[in-house]
C-alpha positions in Angstrom: 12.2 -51.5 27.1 13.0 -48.7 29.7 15.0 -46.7 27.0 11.5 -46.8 25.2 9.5 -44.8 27.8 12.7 -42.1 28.1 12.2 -41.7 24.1 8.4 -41.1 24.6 8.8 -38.8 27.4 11.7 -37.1 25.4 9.0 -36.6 22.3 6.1 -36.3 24.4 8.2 -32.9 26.0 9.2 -31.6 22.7 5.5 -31.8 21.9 4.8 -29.9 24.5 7.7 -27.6 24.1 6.7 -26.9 20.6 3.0 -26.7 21.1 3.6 -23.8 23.8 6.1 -21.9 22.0 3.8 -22.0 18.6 0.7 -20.4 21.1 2.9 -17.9 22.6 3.7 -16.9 19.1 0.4 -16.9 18.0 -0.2 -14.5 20.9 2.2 -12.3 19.9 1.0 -11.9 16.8 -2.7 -11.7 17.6 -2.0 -9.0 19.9 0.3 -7.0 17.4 -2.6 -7.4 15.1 -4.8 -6.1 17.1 -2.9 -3.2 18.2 -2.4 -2.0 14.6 -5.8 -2.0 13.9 -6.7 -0.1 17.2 -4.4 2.7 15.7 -6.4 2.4 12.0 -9.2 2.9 14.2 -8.4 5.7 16.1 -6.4 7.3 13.3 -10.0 7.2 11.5 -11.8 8.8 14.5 -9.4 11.7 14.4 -9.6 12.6 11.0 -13.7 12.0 11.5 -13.5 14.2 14.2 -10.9 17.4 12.5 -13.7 16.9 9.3 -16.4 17.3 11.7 -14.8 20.6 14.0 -13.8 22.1 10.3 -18.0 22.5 9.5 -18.5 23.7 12.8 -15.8 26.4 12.0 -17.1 27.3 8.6 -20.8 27.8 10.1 -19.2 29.8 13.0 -16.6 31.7 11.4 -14.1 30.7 14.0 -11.1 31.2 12.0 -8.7 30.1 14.8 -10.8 26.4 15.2 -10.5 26.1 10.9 -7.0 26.6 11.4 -6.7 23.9 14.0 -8.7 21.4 12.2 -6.9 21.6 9.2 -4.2 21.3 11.2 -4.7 18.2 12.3 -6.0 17.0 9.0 -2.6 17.7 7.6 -0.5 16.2 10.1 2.4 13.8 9.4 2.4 11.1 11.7 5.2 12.5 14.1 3.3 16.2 14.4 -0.2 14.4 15.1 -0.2 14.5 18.8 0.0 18.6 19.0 -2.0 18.9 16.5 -4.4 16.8 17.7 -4.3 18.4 21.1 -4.2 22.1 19.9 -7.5 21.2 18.2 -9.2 20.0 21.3 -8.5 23.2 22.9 -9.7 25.3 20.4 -13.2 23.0 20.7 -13.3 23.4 24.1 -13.1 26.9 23.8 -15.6 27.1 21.3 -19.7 27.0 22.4 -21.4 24.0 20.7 -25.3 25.3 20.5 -27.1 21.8 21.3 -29.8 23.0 18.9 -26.9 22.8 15.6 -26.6 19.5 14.2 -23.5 19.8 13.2 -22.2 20.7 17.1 -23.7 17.5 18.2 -22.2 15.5 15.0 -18.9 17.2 16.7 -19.7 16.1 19.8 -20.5 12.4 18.7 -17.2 12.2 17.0 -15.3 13.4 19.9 -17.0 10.7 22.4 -15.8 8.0 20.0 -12.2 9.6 19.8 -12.2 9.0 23.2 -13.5 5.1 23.2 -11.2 4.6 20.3 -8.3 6.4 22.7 -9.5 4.2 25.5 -9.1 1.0 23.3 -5.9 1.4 21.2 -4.1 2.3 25.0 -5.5 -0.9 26.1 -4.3 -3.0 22.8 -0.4 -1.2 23.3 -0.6 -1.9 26.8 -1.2 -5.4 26.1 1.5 -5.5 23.0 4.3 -4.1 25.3 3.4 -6.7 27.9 4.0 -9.4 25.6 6.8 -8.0 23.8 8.2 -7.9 27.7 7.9 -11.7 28.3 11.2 -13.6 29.0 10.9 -16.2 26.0 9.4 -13.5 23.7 12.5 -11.5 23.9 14.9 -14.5 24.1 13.8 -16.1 21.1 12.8 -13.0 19.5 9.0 -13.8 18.7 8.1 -10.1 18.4 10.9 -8.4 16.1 9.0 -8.6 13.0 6.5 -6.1 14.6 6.8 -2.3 15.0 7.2 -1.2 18.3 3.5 -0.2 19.0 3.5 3.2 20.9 0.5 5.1 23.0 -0.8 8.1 21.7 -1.5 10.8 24.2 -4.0 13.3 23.6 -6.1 15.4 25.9 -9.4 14.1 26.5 -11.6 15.2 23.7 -14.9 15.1 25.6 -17.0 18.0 25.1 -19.9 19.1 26.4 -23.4 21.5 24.6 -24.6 24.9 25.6 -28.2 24.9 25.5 -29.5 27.9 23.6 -33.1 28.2 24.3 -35.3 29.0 21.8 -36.9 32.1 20.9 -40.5 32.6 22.5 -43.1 33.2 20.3 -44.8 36.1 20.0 -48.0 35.6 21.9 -51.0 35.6 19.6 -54.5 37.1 20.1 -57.2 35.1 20.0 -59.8 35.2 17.4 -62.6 36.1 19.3 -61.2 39.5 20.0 -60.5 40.9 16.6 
């Protein structure tokens, strides 16, 4: 009978055993998952953002800001960071009239950049930390996912110059014509 209780214990560990590993693999994968979609996400702000910044330029003839915003709408992946930064220097060179809807449309887009930024840093930091884990790199539970990596861009917050408004002309009343 005691060899009985050392076979339990024996399968109640590898229970255990197993039932960790399979959540730390689940974790893996769940944050992996969640750090590829952060990048959809902020991929999907950029190009928001470049589409927004190339109306602004049309309506302004700024030439120089086009140039930048089709830049960054052509990128390939490994020239998206300077592009990406080279257009948020040419927008913050460039007066945003808070009275144009398009400037604030431009302005919208570039607040989310930054959330989206904010988030997909978060989601790598996390991925790398679990990629980092002793068992995760002994039994190699994150080699079937890319190497996430951070994406470093200036911060895209802008800010609108209030234009004011024209007065109008004062008017006489009718009692003196």
């Amino acid at each position: 009978m005691p060899g009985m209780w050392w076979v339990l214990g024996v399968v109640a560990l590898v229970a255990l055993l197993s039932a960790y590993l399979g959540w730390t693999a689940h974790r893996v994968e769940r944050v992996h998952v969640r750090a590829q979609s952060a990048e959809r996400a902020l991929d999907a702000h950029l190009l928001r953002r470049a589409a927004a910044a190339a109306v602004v330029a049309e309506q302004q003839d700024n030439v120089e800001l086009y140039a930048a915003a089709r830049l960054a709408l052509d990128a390939d992946p490994d020239e998206r960071e300077p592009a990406e930064n080279d257009l948020t220097r040419q927008l913050r060179s460039t007066r945003l009239s808070a009275n144009d809807p398009a400037a604030r449309q431009l302005i919208a887009t570039s607040r989310r950049v930054g959330l989206a930024r904010q988030v997909h840093t978060d989601q790598v930091r996390d991925a790398l930390t679990s990629r980092r884990r002793l068992l995760v790199r002994a039994l190699g539970m994150a080699r079937r996912y890319p190497l996430p990596q951070y994406f470093d861009i200036e911060d895209p917050a802008l800010s609108l110059v209030e234009v004011p408004q024209p007065a109008a002309p004062p008017t006489a009343p009718l009692e003196s014509v």
